[in-house]
N, CA, C and O of each residue as an XYZ file, in Angstrom:
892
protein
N      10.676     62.518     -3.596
C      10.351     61.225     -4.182
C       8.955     60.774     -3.759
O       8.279     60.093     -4.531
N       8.485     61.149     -2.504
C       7.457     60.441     -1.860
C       6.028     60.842     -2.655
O       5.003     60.234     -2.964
N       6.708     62.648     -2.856
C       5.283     63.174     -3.458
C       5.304     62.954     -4.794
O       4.196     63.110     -5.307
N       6.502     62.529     -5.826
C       6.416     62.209     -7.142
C       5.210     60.890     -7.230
O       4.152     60.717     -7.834
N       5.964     60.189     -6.359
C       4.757     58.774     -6.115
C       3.584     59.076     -5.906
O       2.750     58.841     -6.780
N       3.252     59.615     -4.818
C       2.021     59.936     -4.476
C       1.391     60.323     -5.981
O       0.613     59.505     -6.473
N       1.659     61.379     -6.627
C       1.081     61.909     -7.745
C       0.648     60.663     -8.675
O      -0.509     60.298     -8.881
N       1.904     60.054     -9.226
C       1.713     59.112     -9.958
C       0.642     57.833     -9.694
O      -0.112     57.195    -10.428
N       0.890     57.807     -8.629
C      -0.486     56.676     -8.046
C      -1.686     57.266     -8.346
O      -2.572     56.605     -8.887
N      -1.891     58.870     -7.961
C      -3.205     59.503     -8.335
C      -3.550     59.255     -9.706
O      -4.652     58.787     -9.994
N      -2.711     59.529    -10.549
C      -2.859     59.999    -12.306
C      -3.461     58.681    -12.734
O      -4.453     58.416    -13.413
N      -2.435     57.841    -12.048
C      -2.463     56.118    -12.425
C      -3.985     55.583    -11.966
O      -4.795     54.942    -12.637
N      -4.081     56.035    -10.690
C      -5.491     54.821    -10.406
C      -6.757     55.753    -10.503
O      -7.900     55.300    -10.576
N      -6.467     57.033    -10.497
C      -7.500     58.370    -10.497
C      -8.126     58.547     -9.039
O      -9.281     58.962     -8.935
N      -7.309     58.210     -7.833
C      -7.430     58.561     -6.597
C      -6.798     60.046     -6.091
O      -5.798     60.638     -6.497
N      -7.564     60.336     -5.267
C      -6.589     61.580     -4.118
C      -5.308     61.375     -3.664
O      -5.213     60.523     -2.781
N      -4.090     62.026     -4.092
C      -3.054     61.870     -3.652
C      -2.444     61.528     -2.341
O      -1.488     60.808     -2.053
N      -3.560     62.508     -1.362
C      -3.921     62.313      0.298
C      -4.097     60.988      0.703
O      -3.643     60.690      1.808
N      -4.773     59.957     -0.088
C      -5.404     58.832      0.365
C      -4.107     58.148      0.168
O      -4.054     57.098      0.809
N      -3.186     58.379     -0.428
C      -1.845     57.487     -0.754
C      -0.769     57.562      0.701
O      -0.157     58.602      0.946
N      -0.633     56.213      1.676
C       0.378     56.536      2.232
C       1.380     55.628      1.598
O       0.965     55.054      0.591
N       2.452     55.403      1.918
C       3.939     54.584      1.699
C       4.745     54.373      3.070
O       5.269     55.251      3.755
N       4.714     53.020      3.296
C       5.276     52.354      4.037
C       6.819     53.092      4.187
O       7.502     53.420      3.216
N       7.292     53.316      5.901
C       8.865     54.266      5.874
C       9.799     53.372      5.213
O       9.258     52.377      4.730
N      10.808     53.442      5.092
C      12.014     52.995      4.170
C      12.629     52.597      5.332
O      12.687     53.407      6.257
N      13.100     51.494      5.458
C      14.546     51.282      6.585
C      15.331     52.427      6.741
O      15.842     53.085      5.835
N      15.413     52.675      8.248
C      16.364     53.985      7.747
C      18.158     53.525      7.770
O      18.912     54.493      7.865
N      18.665     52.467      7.709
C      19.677     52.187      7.101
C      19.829     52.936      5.902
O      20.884     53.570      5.872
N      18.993     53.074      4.764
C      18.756     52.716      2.959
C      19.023     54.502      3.068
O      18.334     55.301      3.702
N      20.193     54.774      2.267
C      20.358     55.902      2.052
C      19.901     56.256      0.348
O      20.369     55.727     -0.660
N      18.983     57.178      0.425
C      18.532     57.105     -1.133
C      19.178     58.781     -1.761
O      18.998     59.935     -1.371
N      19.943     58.196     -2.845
C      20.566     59.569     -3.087
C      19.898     60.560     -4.554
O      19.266     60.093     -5.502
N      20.158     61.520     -4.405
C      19.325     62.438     -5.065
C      19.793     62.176     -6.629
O      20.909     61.824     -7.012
N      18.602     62.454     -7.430
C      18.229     61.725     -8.915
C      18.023     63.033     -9.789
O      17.072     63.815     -9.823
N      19.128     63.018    -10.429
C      19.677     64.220    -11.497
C      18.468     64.428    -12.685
O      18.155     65.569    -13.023
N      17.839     63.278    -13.266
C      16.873     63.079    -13.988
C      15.422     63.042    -13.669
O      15.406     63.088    -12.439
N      14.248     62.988    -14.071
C      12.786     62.953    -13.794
C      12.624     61.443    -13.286
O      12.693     60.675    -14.246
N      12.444     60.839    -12.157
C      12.394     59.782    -11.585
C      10.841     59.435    -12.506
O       9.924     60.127    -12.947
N      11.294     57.467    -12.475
C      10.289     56.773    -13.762
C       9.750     55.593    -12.300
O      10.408     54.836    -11.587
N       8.224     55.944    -12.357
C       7.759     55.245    -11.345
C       6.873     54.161    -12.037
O       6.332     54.642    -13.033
N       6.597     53.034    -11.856
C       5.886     52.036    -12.285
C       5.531     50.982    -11.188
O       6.062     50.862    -10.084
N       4.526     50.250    -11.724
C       4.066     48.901    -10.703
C       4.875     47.599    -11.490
O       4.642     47.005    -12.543
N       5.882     47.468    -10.502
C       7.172     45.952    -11.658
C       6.362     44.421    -11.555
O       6.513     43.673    -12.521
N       5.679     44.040    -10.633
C       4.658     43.446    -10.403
C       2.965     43.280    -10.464
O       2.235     44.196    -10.843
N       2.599     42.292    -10.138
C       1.032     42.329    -10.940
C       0.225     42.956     -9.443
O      -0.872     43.502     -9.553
N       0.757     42.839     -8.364
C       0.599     43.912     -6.813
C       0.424     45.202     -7.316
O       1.261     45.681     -8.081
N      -0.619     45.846     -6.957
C      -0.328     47.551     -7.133
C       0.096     47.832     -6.310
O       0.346     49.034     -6.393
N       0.461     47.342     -5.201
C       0.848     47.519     -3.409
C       2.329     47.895     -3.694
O       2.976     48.713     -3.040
N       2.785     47.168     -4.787
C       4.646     47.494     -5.049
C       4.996     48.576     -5.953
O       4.513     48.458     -7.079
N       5.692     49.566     -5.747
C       5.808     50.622     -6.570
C       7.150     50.770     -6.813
O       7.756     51.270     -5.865
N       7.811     50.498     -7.779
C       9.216     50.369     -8.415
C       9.658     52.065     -8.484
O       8.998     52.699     -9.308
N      10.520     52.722     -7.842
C      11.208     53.952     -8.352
C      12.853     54.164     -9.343
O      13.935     54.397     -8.804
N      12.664     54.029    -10.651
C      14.372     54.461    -10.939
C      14.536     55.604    -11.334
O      13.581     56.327    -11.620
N      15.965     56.036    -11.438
C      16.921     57.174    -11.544
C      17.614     56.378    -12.525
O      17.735     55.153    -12.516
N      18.161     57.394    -13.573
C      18.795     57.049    -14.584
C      20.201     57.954    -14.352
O      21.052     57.893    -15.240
N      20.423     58.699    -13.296
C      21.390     59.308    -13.451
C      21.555     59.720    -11.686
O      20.837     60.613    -11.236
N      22.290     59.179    -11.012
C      23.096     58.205    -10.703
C      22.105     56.996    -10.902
O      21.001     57.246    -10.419
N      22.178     56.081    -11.331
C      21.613     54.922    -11.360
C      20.817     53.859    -10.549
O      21.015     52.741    -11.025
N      20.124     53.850     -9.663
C      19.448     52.901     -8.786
C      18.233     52.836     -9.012
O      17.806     53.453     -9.988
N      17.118     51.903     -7.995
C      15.893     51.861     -8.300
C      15.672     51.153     -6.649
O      16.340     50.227     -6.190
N      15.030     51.570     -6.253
C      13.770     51.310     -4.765
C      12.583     50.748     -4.941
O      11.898     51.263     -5.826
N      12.098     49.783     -4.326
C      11.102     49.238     -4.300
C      10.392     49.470     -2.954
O      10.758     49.039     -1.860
N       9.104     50.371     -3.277
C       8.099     50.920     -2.030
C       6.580     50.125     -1.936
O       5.876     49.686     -2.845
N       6.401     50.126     -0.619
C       5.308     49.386     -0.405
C       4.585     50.797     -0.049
O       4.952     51.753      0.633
N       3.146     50.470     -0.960
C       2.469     51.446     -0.701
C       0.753     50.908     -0.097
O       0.494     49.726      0.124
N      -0.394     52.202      0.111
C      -1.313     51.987      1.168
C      -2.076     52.734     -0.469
O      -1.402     53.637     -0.966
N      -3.067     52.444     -1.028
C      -3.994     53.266     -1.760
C      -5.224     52.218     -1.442
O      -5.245     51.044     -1.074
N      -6.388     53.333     -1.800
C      -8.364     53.098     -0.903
C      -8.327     51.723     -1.473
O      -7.626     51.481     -2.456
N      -9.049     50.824     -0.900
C      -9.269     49.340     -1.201
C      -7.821     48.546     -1.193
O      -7.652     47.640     -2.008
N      -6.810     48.891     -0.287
C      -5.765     48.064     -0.431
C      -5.482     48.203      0.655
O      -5.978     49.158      1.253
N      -4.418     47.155      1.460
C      -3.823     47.395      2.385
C      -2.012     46.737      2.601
O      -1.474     45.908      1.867
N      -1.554     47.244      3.505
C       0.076     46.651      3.208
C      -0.335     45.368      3.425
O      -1.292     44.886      4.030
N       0.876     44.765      2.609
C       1.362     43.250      2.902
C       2.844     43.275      3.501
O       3.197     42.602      4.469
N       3.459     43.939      2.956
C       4.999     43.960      3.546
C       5.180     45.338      3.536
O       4.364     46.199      3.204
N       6.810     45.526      4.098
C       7.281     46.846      4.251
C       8.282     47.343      2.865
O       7.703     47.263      1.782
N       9.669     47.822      2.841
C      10.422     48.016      1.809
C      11.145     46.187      1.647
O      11.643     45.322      2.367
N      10.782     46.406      0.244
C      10.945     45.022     -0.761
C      12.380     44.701     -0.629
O      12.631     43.497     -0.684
N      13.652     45.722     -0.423
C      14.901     45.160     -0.169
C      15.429     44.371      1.514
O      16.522     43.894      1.815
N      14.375     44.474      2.203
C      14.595     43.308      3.089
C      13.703     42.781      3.687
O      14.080     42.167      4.685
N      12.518     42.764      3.462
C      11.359     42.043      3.915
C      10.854     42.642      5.045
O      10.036     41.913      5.605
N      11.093     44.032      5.761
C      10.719     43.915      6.819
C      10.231     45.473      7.211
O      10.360     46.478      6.512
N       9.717     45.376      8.354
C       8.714     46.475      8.575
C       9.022     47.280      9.456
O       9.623     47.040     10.503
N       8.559     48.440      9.007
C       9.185     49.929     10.459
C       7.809     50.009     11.616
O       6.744     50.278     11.059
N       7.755     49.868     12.679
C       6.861     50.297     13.351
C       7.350     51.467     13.714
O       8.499     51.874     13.543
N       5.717     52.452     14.642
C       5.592     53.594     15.262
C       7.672     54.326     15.541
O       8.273     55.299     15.087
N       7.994     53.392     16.320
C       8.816     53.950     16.621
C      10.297     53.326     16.044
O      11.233     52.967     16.759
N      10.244     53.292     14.374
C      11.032     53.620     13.645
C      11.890     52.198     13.741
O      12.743     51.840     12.928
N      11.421     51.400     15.044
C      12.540     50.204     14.935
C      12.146     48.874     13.931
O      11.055     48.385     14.224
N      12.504     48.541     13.358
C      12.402     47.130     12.177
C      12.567     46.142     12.854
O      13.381     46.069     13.774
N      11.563     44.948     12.363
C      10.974     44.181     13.038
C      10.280     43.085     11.356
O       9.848     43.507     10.283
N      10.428     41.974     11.746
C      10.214     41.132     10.236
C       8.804     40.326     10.431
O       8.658     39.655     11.452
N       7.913     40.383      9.586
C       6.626     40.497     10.007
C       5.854     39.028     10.314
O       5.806     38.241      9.368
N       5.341     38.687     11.403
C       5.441     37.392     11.834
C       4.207     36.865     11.003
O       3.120     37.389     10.758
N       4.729     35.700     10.671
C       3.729     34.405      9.713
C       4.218     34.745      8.490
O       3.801     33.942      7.655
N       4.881     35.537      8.039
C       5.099     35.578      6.221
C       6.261     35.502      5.830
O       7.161     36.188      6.315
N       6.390     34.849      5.104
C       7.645     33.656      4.378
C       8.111     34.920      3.078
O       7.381     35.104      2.104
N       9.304     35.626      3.269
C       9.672     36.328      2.186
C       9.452     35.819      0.769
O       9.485     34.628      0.461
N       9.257     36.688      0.052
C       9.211     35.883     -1.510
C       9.866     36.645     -2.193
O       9.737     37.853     -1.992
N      10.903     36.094     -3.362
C      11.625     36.681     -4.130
C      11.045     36.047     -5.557
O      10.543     34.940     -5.752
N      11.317     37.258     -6.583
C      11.217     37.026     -8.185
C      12.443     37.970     -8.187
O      13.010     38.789     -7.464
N      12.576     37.112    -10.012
C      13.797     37.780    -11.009
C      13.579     38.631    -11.784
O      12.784     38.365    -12.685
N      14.233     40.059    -11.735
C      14.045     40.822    -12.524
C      15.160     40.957    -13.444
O      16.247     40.384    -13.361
N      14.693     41.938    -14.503
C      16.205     41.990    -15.496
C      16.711     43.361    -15.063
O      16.161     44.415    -14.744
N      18.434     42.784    -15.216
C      19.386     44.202    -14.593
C      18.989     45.384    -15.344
O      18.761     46.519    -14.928
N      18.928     44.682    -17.109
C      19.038     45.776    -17.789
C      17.443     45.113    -19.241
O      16.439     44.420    -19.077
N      17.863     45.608    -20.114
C      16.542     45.266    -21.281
C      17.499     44.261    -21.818
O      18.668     44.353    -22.192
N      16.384     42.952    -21.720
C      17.268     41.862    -22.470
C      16.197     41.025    -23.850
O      15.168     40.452    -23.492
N      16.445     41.043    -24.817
C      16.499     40.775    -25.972
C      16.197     39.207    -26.111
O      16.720     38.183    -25.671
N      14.805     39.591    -27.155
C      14.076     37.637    -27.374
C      15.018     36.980    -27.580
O      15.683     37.813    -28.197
N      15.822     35.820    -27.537
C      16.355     35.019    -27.760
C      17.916     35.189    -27.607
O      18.739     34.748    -28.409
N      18.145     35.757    -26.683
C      19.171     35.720    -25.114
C      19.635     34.534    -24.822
O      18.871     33.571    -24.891
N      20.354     34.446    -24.616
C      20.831     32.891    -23.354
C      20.841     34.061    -22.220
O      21.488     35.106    -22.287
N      20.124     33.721    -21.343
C      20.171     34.289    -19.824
C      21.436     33.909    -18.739
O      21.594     32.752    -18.350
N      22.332     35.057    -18.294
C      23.705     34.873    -17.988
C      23.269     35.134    -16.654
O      22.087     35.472    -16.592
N      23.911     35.072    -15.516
C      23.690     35.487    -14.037
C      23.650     37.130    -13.998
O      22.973     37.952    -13.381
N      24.750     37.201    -14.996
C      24.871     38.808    -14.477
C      24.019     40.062    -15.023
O      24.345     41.242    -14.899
N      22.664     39.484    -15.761
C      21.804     40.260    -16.778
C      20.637     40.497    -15.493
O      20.006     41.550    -15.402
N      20.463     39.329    -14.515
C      19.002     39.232    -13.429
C      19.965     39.472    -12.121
O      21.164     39.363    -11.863
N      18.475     39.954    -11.279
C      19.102     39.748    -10.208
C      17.614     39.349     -9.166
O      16.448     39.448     -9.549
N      17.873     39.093     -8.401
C      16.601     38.727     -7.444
C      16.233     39.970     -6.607
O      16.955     40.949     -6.420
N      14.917     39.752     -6.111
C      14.647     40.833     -5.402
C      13.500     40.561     -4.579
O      12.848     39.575     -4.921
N      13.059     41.267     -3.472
C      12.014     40.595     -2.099
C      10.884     41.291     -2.807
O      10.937     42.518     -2.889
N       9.693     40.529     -3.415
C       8.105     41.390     -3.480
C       7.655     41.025     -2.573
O       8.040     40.112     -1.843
N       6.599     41.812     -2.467
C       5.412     41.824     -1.264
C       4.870     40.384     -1.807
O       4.592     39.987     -2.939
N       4.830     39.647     -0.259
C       4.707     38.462      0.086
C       3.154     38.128     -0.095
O       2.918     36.921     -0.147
N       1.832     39.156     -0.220
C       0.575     39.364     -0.714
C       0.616     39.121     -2.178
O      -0.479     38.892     -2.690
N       1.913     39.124     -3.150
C       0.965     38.913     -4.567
C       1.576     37.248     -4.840
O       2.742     36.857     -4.797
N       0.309     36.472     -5.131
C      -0.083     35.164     -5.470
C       0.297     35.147     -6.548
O       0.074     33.988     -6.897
N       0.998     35.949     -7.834
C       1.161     34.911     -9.054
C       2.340     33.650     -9.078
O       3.560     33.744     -9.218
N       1.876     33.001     -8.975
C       2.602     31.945     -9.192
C       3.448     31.893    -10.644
O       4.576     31.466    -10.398
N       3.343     32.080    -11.563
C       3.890     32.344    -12.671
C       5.183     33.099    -12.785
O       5.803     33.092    -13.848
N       5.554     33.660    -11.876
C       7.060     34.290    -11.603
C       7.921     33.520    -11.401
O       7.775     32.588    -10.610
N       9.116     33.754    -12.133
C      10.021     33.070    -11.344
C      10.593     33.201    -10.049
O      10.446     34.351     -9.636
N      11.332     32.277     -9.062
C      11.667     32.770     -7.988
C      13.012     32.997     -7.367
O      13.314     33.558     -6.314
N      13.990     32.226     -8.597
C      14.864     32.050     -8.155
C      16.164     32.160     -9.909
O      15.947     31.826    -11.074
N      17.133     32.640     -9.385
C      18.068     32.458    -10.443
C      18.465     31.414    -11.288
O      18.758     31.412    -12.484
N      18.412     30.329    -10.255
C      18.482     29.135    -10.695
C      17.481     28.822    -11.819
O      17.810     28.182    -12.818
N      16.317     29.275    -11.624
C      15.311     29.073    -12.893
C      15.718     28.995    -14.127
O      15.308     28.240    -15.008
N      16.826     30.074    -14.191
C      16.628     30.906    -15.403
C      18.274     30.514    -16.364
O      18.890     30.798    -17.391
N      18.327     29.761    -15.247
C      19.873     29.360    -15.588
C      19.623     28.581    -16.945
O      18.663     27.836    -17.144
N      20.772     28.907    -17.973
C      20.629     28.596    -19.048
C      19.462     28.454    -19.992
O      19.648     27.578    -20.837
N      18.223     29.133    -20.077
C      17.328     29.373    -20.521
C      17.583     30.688    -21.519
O      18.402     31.577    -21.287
N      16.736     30.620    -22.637
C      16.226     31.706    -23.521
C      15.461     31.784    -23.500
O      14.583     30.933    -23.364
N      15.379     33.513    -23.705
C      14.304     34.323    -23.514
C      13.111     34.508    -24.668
O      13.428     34.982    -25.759
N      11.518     34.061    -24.355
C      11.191     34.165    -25.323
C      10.253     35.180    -25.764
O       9.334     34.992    -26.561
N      10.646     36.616    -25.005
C      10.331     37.823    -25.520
C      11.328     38.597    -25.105
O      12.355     38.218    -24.541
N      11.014     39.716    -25.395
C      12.040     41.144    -24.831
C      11.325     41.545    -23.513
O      10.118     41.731    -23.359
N      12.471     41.653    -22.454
C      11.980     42.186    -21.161
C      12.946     42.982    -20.821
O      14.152     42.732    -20.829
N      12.075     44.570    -20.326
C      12.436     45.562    -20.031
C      13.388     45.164    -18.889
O      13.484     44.057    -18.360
N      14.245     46.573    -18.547
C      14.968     46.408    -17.183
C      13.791     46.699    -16.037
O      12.767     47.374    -16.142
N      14.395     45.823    -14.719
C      13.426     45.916    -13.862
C      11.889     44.898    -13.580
O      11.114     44.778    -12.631
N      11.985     44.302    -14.947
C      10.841     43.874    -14.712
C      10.893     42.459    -14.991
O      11.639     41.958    -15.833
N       9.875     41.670    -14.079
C       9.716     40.229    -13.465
C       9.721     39.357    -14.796
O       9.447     39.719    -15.940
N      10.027     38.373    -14.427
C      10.119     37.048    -15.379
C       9.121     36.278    -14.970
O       8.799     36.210    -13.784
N       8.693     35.799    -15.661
C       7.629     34.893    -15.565
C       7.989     33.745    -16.518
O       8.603     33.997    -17.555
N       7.516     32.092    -16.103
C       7.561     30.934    -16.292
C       7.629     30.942    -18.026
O       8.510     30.308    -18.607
N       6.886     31.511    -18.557
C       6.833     31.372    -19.728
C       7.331     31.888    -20.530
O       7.252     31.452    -21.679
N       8.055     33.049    -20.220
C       9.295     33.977    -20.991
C      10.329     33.352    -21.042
O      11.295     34.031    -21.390
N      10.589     31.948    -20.757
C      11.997     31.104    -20.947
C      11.944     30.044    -21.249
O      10.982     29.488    -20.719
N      12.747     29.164    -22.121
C      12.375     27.974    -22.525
C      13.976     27.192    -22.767
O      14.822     27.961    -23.224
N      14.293     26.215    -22.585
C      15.221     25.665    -22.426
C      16.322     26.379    -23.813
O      16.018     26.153    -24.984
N      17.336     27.064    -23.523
C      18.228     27.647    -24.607
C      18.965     26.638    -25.797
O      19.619     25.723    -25.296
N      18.953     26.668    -26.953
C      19.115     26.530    -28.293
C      21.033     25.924    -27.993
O      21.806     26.034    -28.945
N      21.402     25.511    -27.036
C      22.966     25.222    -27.259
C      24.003     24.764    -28.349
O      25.230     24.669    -28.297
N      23.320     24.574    -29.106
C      24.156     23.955    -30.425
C      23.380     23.888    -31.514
O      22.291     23.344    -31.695
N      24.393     24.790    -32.530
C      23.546     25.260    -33.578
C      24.133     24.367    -35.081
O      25.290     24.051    -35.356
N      22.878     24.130    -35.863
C      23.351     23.458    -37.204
C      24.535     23.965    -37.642
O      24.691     25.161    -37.395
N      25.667     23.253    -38.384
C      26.813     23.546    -38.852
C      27.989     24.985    -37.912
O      28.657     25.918    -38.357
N      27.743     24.511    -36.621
C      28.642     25.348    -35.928
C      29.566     24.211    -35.454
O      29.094     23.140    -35.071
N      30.927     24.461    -35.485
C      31.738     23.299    -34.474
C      31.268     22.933    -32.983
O      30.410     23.695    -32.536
N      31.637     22.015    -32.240
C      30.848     21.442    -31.122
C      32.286     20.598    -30.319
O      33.006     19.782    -30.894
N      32.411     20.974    -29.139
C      33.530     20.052    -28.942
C      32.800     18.892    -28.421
O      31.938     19.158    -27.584
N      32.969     17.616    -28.749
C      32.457     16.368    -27.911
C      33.268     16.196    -27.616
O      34.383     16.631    -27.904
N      32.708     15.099    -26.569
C      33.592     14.861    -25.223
C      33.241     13.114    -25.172
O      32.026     12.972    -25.027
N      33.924     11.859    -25.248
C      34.108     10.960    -24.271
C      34.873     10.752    -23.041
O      35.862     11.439    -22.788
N      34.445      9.825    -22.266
C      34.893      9.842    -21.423
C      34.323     10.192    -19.945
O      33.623     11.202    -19.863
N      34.538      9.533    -18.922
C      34.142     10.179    -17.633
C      34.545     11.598    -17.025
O      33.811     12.462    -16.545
N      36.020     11.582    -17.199
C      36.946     12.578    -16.991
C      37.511     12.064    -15.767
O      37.920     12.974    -15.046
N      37.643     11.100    -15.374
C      38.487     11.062    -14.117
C      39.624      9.924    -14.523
O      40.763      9.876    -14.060
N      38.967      8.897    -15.629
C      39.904      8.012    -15.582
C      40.558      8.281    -17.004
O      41.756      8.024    -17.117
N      39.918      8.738    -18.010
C      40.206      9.279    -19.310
C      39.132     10.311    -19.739
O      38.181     10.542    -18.994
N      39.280     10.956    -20.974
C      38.446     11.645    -21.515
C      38.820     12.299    -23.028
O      39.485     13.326    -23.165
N      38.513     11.859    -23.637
C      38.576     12.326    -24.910
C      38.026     13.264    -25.707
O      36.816     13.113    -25.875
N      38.525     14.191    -26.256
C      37.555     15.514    -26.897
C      38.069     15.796    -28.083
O      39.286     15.837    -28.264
N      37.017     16.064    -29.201
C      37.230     16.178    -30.123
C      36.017     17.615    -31.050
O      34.801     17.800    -31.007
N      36.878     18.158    -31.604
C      35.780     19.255    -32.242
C      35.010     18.180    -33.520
O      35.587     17.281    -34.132
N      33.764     18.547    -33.649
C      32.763     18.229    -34.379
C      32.012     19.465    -34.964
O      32.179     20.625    -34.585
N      30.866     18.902    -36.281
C      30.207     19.684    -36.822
C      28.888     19.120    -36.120
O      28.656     17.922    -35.961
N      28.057     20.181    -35.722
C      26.676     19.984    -35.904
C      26.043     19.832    -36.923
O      26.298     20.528    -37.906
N      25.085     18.911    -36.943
C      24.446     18.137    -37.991
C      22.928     18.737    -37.757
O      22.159     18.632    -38.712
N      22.342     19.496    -36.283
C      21.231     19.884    -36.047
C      21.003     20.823    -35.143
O      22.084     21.194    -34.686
N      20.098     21.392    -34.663
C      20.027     22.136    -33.647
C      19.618     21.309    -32.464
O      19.001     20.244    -32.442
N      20.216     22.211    -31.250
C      20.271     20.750    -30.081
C      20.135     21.899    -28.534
O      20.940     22.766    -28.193
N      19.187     21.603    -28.037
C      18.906     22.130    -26.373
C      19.850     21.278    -25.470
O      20.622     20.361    -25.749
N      19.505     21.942    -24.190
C      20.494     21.527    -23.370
C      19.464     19.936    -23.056
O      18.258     19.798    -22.850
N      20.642     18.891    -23.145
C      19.843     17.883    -22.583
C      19.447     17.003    -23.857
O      19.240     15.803    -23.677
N      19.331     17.551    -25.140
C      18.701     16.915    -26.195
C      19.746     16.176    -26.788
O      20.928     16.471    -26.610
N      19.401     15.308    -27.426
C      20.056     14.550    -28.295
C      20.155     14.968    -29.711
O      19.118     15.142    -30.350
N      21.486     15.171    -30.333
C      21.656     15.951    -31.386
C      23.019     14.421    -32.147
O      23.581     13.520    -31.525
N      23.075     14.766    -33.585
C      23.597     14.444    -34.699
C      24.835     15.292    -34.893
O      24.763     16.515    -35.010
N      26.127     14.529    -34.928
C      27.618     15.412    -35.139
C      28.502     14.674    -35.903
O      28.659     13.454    -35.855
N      29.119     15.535    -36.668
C      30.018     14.444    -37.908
C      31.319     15.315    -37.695
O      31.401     16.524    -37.478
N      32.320     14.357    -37.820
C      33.815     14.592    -37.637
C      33.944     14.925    -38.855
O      33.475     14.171    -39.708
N      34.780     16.443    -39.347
C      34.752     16.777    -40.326
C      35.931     16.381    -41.308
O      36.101     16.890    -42.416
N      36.663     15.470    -40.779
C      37.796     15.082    -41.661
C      37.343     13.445    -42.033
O      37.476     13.027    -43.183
N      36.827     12.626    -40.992
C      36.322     11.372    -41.461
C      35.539     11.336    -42.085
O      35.660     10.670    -43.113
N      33.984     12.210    -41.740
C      32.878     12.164    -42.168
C      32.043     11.534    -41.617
O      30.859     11.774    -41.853
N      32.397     10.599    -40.770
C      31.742      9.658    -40.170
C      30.283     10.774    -38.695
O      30.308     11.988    -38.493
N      29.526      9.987    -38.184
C      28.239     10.614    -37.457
C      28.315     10.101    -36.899
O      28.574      8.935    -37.194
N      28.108     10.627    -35.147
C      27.669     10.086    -34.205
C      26.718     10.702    -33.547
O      26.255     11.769    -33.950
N      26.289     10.075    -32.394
C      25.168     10.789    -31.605
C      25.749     11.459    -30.516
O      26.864     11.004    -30.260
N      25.315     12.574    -29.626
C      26.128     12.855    -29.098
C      24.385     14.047    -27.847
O      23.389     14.648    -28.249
N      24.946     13.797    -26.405
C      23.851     14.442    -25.800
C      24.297     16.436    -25.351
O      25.397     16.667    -24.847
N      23.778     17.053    -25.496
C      24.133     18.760    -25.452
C      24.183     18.844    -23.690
O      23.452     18.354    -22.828
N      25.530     19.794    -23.620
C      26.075     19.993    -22.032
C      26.105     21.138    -22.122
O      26.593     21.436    -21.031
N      25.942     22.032    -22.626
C      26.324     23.246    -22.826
C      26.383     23.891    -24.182
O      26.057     23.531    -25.313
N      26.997     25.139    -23.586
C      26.929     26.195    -25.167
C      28.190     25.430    -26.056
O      29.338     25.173    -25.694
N      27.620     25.217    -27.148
C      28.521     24.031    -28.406
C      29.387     23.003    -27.757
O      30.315     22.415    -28.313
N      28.986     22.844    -26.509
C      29.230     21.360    -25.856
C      28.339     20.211    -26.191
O      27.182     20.445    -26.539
N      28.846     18.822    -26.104
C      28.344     17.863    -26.346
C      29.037     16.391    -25.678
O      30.212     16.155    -25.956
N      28.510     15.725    -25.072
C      28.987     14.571    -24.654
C      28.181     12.833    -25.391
O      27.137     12.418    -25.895
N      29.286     12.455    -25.060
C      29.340     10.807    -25.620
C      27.796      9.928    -24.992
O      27.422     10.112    -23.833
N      27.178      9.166    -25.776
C      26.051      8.081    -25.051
C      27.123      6.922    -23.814
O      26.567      6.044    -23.155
C-alpha cells in the first residue's frame, strides 16, 4: 500500500517517489489485504491527506503524508494522533482535532441527507477551509445540491435547507401542544414548503385553507 501511494503522489505532483514519506499508522489499525487495484486520492483541499479505498473487502484509510515543500500537520486521520521514534502514540500538543463529513457512499443532487449516508472523520488539523462542514448535525435534514462522490467532504454550499412538503402531496397537520391535546389531521399541500417555512394546506373534504408551519418530511404544524 505504502509504495502504491508513494507512486501515485509521484505521477500526481511529478515528484521522486523517495522524497515521499507517510506518517506510521497506529499500530492498533489492522489494515487488511485489498483483492482489487487500491483507488488513492486527496478527499480534501490538504495534499498532506491521502484517502486509500478497497472495493473488495471494503474500507478506506486516511494517511498523512510528507512530499518537498510540505510538512506534517497531524498523524493517521482516524484518531488524531501521532507515532513517535519509538512507535508509542502521543496526541499532538496545541492542536484542536478537526472533523468534516464525508459521504458513506455516492449521494445524488437532491437527496434529503439521512445520518446513515455521512459519516465524520478527523482531517489534518493544518487545512483552513472553512467551507467544510464539521459536524453531522450540519447536514441534518438538508438537500443536496450536487452529486457527491463516496468519501468525499461536504462543503457549506452543497446543502440547502430540504424541500419537506411537496405541492399536492398529503401532509399530516398537527394542532395542538401535545401534552394537553393535539389534533392531527391529513391535508393537501397547496405549495412547496422547507423545513421551517410557512406553507398553504386545504382539507380535502371541506375545502377550506389554512396556514400551517413545515416540521418535517410532509409534516406540518398549526400557527
Amino acid at each position: 500500500m505504502a509504495e502504491q501511494v508513494k507512486q501515485w503522489l509521484s505521477q500526481t505532483h511529478s515528484i521522486n517517489s523517495k522524497e515521499v514519506t507517510i506518517a506510521p499508522l497506529d499500530e492498533r489499525l489492522k489494515v487488511q489485504s485489498c483483492a482489487k487495484p487500491l483507488n488513492v486520492d486527496h478527499p480534501f483541499q490538504s495534499k498532506e491527506t491521502v484517502r486509500v479505498r478497497c472495493a473488495e473487502p471494503t474500507w478506506q484509510l486516511y494517511l498523512q503524508v510528507k512530499i518537498p515543500n510540505s510538512s506534517f500537520v497531524a498523524a493517521n486521520s482516524s484518531n488524531g494522533t501521532t507515532n513517535n521514534s519509538n512507535g508509542a502514540t502521543t496526541q499532538n500538543p496545541g492542536v484542536v482535532p478537526k472533523t468534516v463529513v464525508v459521504a458513506r457512499r455516492l449521494i445524488q443532487r437532491g437527496a434529503i441527507l439521512q445520518p446513515d449516508m455521512l459519516e465524520e472523520v478527523q482531517a489534518s488539523p493544518g487545512n483552513a477551509d472553512t467551507q467544510l462542514l464539521s459536524s453531522l448535525k450540519d447536514a441534518q435534514n438538508a438537500e443536496l445540491t450536487r452529486d457527491i462522490a463516496a468519501g468525499q467532504a461536504l462543503r457549506i454550499s452543497d446543502i440547502r435547507r430540504a424541500v419537506m412538503v411537496k405541492q399536492g402531496q398529503s401532509v399530516m397537520f398537527s394542532v395542538g401542544n401535545g401534552k394537553e391535546f393535539q389534533i392531527s389531521i391529513r391535508m393537501e399541500a397547496m405549495q412547496d414548503g422547507r423545513l421551517g417555512e410557512q406553507v398553504r394546506l386545504k382539507n380535502p373534504e371541506s375545502g377550506r385553507q389554512v396556514s400551517g408551519v413545515v416540521t418535517g418530511l410532509n409534516s406540518a404544524k398549526g400557527l
